[in-house]
C-alpha positions, 0 to 999 in steps of 0.5 A: 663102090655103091651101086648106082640108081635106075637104068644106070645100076652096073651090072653085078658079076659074081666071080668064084675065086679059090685058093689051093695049095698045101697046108701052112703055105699061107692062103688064109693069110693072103686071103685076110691081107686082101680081103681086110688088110690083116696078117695073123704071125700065128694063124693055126690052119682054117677050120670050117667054111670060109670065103670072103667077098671082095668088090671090085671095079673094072672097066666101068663096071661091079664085079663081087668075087667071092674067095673060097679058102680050102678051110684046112681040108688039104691037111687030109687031101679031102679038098672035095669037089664041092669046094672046087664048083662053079669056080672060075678062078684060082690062086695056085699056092706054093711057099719058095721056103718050103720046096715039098709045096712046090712040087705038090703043084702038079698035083693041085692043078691035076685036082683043079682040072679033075673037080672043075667042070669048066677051064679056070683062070689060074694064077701060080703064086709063090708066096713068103717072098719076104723070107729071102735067106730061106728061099728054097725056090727060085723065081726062075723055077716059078716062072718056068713051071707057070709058062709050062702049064699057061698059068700067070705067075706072081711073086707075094708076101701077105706078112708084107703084103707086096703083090696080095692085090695084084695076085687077086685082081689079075686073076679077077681081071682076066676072068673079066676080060674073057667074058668081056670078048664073049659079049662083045661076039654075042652081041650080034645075035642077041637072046630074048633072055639078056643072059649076059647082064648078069645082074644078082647072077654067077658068071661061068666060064665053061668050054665049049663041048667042041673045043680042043685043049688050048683054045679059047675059053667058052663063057656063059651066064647062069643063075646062082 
């Protein structure tokens, strides 16, 4: 979508999306299929930086997200908290042949909770559903373990790309929807600094200092 001229440019939300999980469950591929529609049968694990910018529009406006892969640092369980900064949503990954990836989840999100300074949009994705006859996870498990902990749940394959866009733009739409209520309640007392058009700037979802866990998710705009 190209961004429209004068007083009519949409804003521009930059979302911080991360990918976590253990090591070959698949988030490099998920990332490649969503990011450029590609699969890669023999991906070795992500070595360095890497995170791709995806354009989206939601309701009428631009919204970028950009997606953090772990670049091969949860081989060595040094996912550093740099990694996790500023992100205001994740996709929490797990592999249903492989049930070891599934019960590392609490651990990833007592990290993602641990590094995160705000509350972030998660997303439970089980992903290689395509690998049918060696499922070691069933969707019930999935399911009942991403209500336990308020998470969304979904069900991919990156080899056959089924849900890779829902996964992403559930998570991108609901960080999108937070923000969305957040104006709609700010604009009764408007700042002299029109924070919340968050144009060219990071949008941050941070708790609110006096909210109790559970509750409603605070959000506020700074400067990249």
């Amino acid at each position: 979508m190209a961004f429209q001229s004068g007083e009519e440019q949409t804003e521009d939300y930059l979302f911080k999306v991360v990918l976590i999980g253990d090591s070959a469950v698949g988030k490099s591929n998920l990332l490649a299929r969503f990011a450029r529609d590609e699969f890669y049968p023999n991906s070795k694990s992500t070595i360095g930086v890497e995170f791709q910018t995806q354009k989206m529009e939601i309701n009428g406006k631009e919204v970028k997200a950009q997606i953090w892969d772990t670049a091969g640092q949860e081989r060595f369980r040094a996912v550093t908290s740099a990694y996790y900064r500023g992100a205001v949503g994740a996709l929490l990954v797990y592999d249903i042949s492989r049930r070891q990836t599934f019960d590392s989840i609490g651990r990833w999100l007592n990290e993602l909770q641990t590094h995160s300074d705000m509350n972030v949009v998660t997303i439970l994705v089980a992903n290689k559903s395509d690998l049918k006859d060696a499922r070691e996870v069933s969707t019930a498990e999935g399911k009942t373990l991403a209500e336990a902990q308020d998470l969304f749940f979904i069900e991919t394959s990156a080899l056959d790309s089924s849900n890779v866009s829902a996964a992403f733009q559930t998570v991108v739409r609901e960080i999108f929807n937070i923000l969305s209520r957040k104006v709609i309640q700010s604009q009764e007392v408007k700042p002299k600094d029109p924070g919340w058009m968050a144009n060219g700037r990071t949008v941050v979802l941070q708790a609110d200092g006096n909210q109790e866990d559970g509750q409603t998710k605070k959000a506020t705009c700074c400067s990249s």
